[in-house]
N, C-alpha and C positions, 0 to 999 in steps of 0.2 A: 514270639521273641519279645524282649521288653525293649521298651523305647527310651528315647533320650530327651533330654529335660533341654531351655534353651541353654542351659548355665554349662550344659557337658555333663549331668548328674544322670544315673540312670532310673529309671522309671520302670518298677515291676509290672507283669501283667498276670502274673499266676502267685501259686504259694510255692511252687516251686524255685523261680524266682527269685523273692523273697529271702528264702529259705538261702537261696546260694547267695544273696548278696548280702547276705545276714540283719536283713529287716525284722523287724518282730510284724507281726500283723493286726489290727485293731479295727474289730466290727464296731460300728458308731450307729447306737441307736439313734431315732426324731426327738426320744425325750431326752438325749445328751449323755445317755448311759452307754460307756465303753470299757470296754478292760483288752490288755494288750498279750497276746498269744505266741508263744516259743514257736519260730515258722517251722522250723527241723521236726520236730511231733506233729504238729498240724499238718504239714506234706506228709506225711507218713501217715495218718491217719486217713486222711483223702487218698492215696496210692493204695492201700490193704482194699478201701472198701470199696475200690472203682469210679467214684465219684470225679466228676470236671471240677480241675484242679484252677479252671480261667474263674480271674475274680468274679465278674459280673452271672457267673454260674453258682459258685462256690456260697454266696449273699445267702443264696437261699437254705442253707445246710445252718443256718444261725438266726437263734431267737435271743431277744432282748429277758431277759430271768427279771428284772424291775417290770418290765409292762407286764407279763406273763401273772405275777402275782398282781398286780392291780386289778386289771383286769379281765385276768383267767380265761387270755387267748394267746397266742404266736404273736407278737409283732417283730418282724425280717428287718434288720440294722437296711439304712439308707446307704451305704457305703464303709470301703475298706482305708484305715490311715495306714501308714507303713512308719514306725518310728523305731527308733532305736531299740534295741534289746536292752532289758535290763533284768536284775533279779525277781523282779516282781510279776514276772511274762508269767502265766498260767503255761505250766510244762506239759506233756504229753508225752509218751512213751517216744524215745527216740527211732530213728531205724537203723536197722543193724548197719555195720560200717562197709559191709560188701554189695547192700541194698544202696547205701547212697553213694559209694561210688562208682557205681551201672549208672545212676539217673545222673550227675556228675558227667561221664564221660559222653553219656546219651548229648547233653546240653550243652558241651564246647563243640559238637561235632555240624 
């Protein structure tokens, strides 16, 4: 379950999460390279292929594409930001609308 911030703000701990409280998600590489991901596709994408939807699991399903070409290996983002959605999110196939709201009702229960 996500946690609560001091302020009363909530604090996601999945993409799921996220995804319900309508965060966008942002792997933050060491050399400062990030771009900001649609959570509604990204849960959905994590759900199809079985993968741990908890952030500190989720790090490792993501490579930095700047380091990658430098120097033609993986380096794993240092952490996840959560900021606001906008048009500019990298989109991802949605899930169907009977699939999220199962996970939906899974998640107020």
């Amino acid at each position: 379950m996500g946690r609560w911030a001091a302020d009363g703000s909530r604090i996601a701990t999945n993409l799921f999460e996220a995804a319900a409280w309508h965060y966008a998600v942002k792997p933050v590489c060491r050399c400062g390279h990030s771009t900001a991901f649609n959570p509604h596709g990204l849960w959905w994408r994590f759900e199809r292929r079985g993968w741990d939807v908890r952030f500190d699991k989720a790090l490792g399903r993501f490579w930095c594409i700047r380091c990658k070409w430098r120097t033609g290996r993986r380096v794993r983002p240092v952490k996840f930001e959560l900021v606001q959605q906008s048009v500019d999110d990298i989109e991802l196939e949605y899930p169907p609308d009977h699939e999220w709201k199962r996970a939906v009702r899974r998640f107020r229960c």
